[in-house]
C-alpha positions in Angstrom: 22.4 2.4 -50.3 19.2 3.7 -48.9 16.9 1.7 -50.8 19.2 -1.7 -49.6 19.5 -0.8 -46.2 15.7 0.3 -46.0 14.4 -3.0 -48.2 13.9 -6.6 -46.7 16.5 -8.0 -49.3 18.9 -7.0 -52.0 16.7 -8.2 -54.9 13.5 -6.2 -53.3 15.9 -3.1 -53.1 17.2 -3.3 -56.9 13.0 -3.8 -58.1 12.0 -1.2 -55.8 14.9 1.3 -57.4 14.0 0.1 -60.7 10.1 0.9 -60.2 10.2 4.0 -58.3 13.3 5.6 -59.3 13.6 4.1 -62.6 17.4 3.3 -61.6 18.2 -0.7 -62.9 20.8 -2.7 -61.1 21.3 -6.0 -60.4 20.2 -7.6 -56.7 23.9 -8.5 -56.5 25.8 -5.6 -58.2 23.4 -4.0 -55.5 24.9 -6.5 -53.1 28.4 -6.0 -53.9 28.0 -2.2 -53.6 26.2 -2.4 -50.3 28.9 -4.5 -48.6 31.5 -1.9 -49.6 29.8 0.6 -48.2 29.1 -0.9 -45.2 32.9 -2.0 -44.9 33.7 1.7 -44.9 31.6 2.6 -42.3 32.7 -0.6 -40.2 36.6 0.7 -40.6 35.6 4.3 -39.5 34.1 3.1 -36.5 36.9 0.6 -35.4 39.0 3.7 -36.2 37.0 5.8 -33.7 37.1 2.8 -31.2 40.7 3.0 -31.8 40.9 6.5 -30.6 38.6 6.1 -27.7 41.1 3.2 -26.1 44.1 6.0 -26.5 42.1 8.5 -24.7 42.0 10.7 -28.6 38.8 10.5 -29.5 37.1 14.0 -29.9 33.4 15.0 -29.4 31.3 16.1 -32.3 28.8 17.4 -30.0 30.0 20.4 -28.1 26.0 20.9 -26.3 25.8 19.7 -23.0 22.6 17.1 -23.0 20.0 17.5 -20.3 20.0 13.4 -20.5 21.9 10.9 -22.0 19.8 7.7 -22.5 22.1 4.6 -23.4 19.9 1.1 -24.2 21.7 -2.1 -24.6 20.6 -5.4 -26.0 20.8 -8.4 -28.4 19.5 -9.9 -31.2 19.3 -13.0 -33.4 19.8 -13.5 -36.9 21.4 -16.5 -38.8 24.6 -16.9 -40.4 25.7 -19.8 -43.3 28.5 -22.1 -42.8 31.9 -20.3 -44.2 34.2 -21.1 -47.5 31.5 -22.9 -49.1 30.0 -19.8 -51.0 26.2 -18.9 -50.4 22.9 -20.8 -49.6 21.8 -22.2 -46.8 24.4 -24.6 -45.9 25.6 -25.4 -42.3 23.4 -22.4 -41.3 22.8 -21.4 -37.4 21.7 -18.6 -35.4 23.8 -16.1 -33.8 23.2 -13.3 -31.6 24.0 -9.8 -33.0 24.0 -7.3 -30.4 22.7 -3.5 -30.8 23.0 0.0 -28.6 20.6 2.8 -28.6 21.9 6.2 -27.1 19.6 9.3 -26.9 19.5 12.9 -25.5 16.5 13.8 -24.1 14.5 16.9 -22.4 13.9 16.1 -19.0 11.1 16.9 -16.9 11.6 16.5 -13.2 8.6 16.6 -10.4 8.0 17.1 -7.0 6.9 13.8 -6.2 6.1 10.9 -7.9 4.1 12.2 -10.8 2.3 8.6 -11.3 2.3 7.0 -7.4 -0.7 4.3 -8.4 0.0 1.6 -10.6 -1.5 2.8 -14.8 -4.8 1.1 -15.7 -2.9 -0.8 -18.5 -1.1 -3.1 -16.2 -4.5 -4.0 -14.7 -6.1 -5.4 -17.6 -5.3 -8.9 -17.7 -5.5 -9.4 -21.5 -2.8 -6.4 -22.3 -0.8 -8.0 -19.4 -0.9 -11.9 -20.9 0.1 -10.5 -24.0 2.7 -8.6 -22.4 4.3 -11.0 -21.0 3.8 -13.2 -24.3 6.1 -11.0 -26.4 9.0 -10.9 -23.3 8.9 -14.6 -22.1 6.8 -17.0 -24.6 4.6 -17.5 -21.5 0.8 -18.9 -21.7 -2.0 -17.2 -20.0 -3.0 -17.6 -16.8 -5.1 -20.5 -17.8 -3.9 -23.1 -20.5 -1.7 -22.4 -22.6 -0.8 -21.1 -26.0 0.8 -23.1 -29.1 4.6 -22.8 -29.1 5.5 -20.3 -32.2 7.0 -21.9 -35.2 10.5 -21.4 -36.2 13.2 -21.2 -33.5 12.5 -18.8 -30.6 13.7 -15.2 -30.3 14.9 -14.8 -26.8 14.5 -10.8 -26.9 11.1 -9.6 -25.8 9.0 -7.8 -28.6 6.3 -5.7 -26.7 2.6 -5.4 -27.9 1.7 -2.4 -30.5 0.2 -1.0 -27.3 2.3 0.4 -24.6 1.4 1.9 -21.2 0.4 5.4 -21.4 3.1 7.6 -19.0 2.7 10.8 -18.5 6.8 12.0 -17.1 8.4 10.0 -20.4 11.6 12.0 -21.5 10.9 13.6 -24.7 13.7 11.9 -26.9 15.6 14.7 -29.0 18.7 12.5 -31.5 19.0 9.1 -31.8 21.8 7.0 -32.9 22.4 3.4 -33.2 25.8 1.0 -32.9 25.4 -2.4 -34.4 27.6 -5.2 -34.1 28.2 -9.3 -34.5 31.3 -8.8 -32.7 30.8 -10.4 -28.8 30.2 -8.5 -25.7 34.0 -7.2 -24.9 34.6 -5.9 -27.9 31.1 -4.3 -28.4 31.5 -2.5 -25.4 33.8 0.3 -26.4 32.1 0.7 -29.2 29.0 1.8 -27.5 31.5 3.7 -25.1 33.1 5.3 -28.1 29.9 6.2 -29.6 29.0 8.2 -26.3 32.1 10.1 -26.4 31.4 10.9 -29.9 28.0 12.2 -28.7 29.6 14.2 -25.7 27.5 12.3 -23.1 29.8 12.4 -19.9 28.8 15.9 -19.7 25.1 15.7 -19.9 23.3 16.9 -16.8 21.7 13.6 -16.1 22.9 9.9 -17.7 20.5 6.5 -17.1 21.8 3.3 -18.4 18.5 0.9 -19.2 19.0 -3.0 -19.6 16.6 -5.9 -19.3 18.7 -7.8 -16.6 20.9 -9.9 -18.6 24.3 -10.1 -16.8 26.3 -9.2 -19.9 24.6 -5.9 -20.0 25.2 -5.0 -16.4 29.2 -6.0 -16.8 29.1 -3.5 -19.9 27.4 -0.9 -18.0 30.0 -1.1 -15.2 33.0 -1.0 -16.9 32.1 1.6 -19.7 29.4 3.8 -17.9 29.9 2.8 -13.9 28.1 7.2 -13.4 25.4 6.1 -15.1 22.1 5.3 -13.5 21.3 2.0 -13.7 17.5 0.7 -14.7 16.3 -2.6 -14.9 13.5 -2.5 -17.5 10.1 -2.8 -15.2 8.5 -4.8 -18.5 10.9 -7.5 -17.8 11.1 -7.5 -13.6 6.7 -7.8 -14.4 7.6 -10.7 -16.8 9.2 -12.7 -14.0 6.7 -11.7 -11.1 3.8 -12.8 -14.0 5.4 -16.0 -14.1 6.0 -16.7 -10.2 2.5 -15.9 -9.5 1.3 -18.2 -12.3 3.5 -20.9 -10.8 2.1 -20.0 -7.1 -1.4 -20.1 -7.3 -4.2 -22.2 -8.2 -6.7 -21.1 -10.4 -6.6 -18.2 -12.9 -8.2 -15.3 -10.2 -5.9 -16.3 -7.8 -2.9 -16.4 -10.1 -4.4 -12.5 -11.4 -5.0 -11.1 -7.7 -1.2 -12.6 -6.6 0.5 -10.5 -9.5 -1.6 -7.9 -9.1 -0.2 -7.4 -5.6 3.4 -7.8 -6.5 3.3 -5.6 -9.5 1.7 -2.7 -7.6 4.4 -3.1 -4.7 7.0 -3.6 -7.9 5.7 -0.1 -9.3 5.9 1.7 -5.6 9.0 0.7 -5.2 8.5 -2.2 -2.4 10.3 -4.9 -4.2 11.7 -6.5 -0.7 8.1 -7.4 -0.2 8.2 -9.4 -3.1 11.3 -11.2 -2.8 10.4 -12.2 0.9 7.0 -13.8 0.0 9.2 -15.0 -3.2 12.3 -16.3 -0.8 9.2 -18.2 1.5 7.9 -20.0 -1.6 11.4 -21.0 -2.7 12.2 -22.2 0.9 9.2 -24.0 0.9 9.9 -26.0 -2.4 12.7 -27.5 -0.5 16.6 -27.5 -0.5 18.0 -25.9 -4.0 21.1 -26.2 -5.7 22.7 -24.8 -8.7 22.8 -28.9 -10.2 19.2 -29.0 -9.4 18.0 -25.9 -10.7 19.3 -26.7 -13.8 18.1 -30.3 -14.2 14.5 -29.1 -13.0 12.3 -28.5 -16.3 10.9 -25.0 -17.5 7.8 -25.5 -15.8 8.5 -26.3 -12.6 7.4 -24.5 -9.9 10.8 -24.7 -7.9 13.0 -23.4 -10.9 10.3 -20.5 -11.0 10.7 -19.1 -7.6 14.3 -19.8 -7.9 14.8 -17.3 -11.1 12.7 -14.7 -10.0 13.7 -14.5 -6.1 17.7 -14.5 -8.2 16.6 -12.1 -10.7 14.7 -9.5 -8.1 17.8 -9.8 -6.0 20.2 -9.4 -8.7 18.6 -6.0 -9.7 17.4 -4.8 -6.6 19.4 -1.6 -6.9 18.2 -0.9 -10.3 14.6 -0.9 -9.2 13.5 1.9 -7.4 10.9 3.4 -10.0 9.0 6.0 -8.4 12.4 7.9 -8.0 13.0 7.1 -12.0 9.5 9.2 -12.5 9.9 11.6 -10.2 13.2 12.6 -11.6 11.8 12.3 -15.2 14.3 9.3 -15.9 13.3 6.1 -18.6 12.0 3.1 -16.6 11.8 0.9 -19.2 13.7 -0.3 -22.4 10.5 -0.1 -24.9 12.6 1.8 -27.3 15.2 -0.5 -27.2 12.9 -3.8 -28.5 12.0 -1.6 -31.0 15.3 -1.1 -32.0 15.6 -5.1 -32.0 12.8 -5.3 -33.7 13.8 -2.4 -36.6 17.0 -4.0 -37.4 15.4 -7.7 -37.6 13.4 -6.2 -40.2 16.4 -6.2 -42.3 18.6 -8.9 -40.9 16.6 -11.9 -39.7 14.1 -14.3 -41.3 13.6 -18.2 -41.6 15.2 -18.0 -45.0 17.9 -15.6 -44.2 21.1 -16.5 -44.4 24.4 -14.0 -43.7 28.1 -14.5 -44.0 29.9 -13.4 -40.8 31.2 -10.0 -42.9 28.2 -9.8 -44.6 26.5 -9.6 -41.5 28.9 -7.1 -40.1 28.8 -4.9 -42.9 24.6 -5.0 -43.6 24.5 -3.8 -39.8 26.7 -1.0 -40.3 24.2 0.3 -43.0 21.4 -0.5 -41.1 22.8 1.9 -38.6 23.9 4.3 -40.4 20.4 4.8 -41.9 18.8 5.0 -38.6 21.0 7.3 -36.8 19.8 10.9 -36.6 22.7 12.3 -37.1 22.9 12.2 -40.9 25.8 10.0 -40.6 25.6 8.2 -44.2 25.2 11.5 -46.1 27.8 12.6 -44.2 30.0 9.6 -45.5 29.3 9.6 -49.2 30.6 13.4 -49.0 33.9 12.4 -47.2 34.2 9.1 -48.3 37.3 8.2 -50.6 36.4 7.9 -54.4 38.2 7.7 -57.2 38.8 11.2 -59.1 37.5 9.7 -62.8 34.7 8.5 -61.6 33.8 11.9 -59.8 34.8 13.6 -63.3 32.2 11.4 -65.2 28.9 11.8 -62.7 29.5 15.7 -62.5 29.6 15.4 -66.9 26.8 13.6 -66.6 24.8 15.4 -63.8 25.5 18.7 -66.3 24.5 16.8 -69.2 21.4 16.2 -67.6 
């Protein structure tokens, strides 16, 4: 179950067993064992949500975290057509949704440990390919060749990520992976915290890239939380109003220079008033027009960002986050995204709805830190003769 949660497919699992471990089974006996698996695990955590909505649901964690870090986001993967057995018939992609929750050290400081905005974020080439892997956007100047295959709406940041010197040290991590759509995923995540004890920890930070789904989770499930807007994400959408401001590619670089430094010292009103006066200055908006406008356009630029800075003005205030040793960003969620798409997505690709279900439920359970799936196969139901024959055989041996 390790080897076909860990491998890109079923058939690379079942030759990588067969080399390595010199254990032969088919890709699809594989398969068929997998989904079981996973099956279990998906009923033991619908049980556990279950128990959460009756107010039963006990804590397996008794330690009171210093800091609880719940992450939120989605994915994409694709999914075949149904009752017409497999291939890649009637395929389409869907958007599978994942949770990352963390305890953490924490490190508080007197002040702002970091007032001036890090070197990284002043290097235009790290920046353009920045905002590359969260928007799609083009440089300053020109632009770049649209990516083949359909697009991935969830950012993927660069191998390189800004050095911080006040990040919480991460201590267990566990994941919750779902198809299942936003109101039913939601007490899973909440059920998962309870699990992990984290309405007692000492601090709690909720950390989401601005999507309005994630905020109406956050509110109903973890309204103590503090919530964070991901500053990768607010810098995606100031990179892209400056680009649509200014003419030329130093005057584009100086504008969002100036906005992401006021961004990073917490004087985000300045940039939605300059934002509001180029809006206003585009002309009269409304929600019809916005929507007709195209991508490009200037007007439907300064629209978005002025709504998105506004939206999450209360979830900005990031020299607080690092003088209180909170997460600012959502790096480790994308590479939570990115993790599970290792095993789920690909142009060729192609899930059931179950299948789906159940894969991610393995995923998960091989990721989490809390030795969940050994845990399982020792408490999982099994049937007494086949117990009898592997302890013959594991004495034989």
């Amino acid at each position: 179950m390790r080897a076909a949660a860990r491998e890109p497919s079923f058939q690379e699992a079942a030759a990588a067993l067969e080399e390595l471990a010199e254990v032969k089974i088919s890709g699809r006996q594989l398969t068929r064992i997998a989904h079981e698996v996973g099956g279990e695990l998906q009923a033991r955590r619908d049980q556990q949500v279950e128990q959460f909505r009756r107010g039963e649901l006990g804590r397996d964690v008794t330690t009171r975290p210093a800091l609880a870090v719940v992450e939120v986001d989605g994915g994409r993967l694709q999914v075949r057509g149904t009752g017409e057995g497999p291939g890649a018939h009637d395929g389409g992609w869907r958007e599978d949704k994942f949770a990352f929750l963390a305890t953490a050290a924490i490190t508080a400081s007197p002040s702002d440990p970091e007032p001036e905005l890090p070197d990284c974020f002043r290097d235009r080439e790290f920046v353009e390919g920045l905002v590359r892997g969260i928007t799609g956007q083009g440089p300053l100047c020109g632009a770049d060749p649209p990516p083949e295959g359909p697009p991935d709406p969830l950012p993927h940041l660069p191998d390189s990520q800004p050095a911080v010197r006040n990040r919480p040290e991460l201590l267990v991590r566990t994941y919750v992976a779902s198809m299942s759509p936003s109101a039913e995923f939601g007490p899973m995540v909440a059920a998962e915290a309870r699990r992990r004890n984290f309405e007692n920890a000492a601090r709690r930070v909720f950390v989401g890239d601005g999507s309005a789904w994630i905020w109406a989770l956050q509110r109903e499930f973890f309204p103590t939380y503090q919530a964070v807007v991901d500053l990768l994400h607010v810098l995606g959408h100031v990179f892209a109003a400056a680009k649509a401001a200014a003419d030329g590619a130093l005057a584009r670089w100086t504008l969002f220079q100036a906005w992401a430094e006021a961004i990073w010292k917490g004087q985000a009103i300045r940039v939605t008033t300059e934002l509001r006066a180029l809006r206003d200055a585009s002309g009269p908006l409304s929600e019809e027009e916005v929507e007709g406008w195209a991508d490009d356009d200037p007007r439907k630029i300064f629209a978005q960002g002025l709504g998105y800075l506004e939206r999450n003005a209360s979830r900005m205030d990031y020299p607080r986050y690092r003088q209180e040793g909170l997460p600012w960003t959502s790096s480790h969620m994308e590479s939570t995204v990115k993790i599970f798409n290792r095993r789920v997505k690909g142009s060729e690709k192609f899930w059931g709805e179950s299948g789906a279900e159940t894969i991610l439920q393995l995923r998960a359970g091989l990721l989490s830190e809390d030795d969940r799936l050994r845990r399982h196969f020792k408490t999982r139901p099994s049937s007494p003769f086949r117990t009898y024959k592997a302890r013959e055989k594991a004495k034989a041996a």
